[in-house]
N, C-alpha and C positions, 0 to 999 in steps of 0.2 A: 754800909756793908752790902757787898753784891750778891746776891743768890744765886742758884743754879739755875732760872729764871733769865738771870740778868744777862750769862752765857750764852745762852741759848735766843735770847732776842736781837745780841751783838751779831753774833753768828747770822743770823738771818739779814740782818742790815747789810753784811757782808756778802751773803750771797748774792741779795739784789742789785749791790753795787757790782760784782763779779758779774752777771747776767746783763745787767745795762750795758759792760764793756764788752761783753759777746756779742749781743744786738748791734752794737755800732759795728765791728768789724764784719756781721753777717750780712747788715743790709746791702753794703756790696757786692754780693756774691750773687751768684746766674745759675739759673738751670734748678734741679731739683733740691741742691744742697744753701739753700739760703736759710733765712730766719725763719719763714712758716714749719720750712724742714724742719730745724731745730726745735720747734714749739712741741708740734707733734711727738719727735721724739721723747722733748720732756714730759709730757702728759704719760705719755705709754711707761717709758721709765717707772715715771712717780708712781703708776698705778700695778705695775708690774712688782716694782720693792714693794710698797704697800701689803698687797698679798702674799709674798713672800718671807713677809717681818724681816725685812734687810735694810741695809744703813742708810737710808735715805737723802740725807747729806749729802753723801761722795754720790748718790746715784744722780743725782738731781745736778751736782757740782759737773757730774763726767756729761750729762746729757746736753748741757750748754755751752760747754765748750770741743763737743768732742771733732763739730766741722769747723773752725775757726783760725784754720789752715789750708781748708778745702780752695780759698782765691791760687793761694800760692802754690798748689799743688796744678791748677789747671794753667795759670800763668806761665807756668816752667814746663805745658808741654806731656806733665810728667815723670818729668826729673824728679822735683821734689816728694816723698810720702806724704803726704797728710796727716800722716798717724801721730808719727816721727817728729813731724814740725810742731803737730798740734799740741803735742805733751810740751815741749819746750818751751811755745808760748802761753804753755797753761800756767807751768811750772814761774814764771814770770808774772803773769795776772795773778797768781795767789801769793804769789812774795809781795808783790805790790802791797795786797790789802791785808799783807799780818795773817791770813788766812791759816788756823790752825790743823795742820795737816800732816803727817807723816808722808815723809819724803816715797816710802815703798805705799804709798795709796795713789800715785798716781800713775802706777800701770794700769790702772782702772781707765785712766783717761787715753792710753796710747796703745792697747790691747785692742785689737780687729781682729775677728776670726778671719782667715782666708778662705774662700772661698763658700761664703754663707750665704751671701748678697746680704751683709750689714752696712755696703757703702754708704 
C-alpha cells in the first residue's frame, strides 16, 4: 500500500525528470535567457513561495520551464511569443510524464506581466 509519502516522492521523480528535459532544451539557448537563467530563477521562485506559504510545486514546475521557448522566439525574429509557445510545450512535457496537474494551473506557466521587465 502506498502512502501520502509515496505521492509525494513520485511527484518529485517527476519533477526532476521534467527539469532534466528543461535543461537539455535550455543548454542551447544564448544571451541572458539560458539555463544559469533558469536556475536563478528557480532558487528565487522557490525562496519567494517558501515565504509566502504558496504551492511550491507548480512554482518550481513554472520556473523551469517558463523560458523553454525563449530559442524559438529569438529564432523567428520575433514572430513567435515565448509565452505562448512555452505553455504549449510545457503543456506536452507534463503529458509526457503523467504529471498530475490541472489543465487551468498552467497559466501559471504562460502568464507574463507586460511591461514589468519579467523577461
Amino acid at each position: 500500500m502506498c502512502s501520502v509519502q509515496c505521492g509525494a516522492e513520485r511527484r518529485k521523480d517527476i519533477f526532476e525528470s521534467i527539469k532534466r528535459e528543461a535543461e537539455r532544451i535550455l543548454k542551447k539557448g544564448k544571451g541572458s535567457h539560458d539555463l544559469e537563467h533558469t536556475e536563478r530563477v528557480l532558487k528565487l521562485a522557490t525562496r519567494i513561495g517558501r515565504k509566502e506559504k504558496a504551492g511550491l510545486e507548480i512554482i518550481r514546475l513554472a520556473a523551469v520551464l517558463h523560458d523553454i521557448a525563449r530559442r524559438a522566439e529569438d529564432r523567428s525574429g520575433g514572430r513567435l511569443d515565448h509565452a505562448a509557445q512555452g505553455a504549449k510545450l510545457a503543456a506536452v512535457i507534463l503529458k509526457k510524464y503523467d504529471y498530475p496537474v490541472k489543465k487551468t494551473r498552467m497559466s501559471a506557466i504562460a502568464y507574463k506581466p507586460t511591461g514589468s521587465g519579467a523577461d
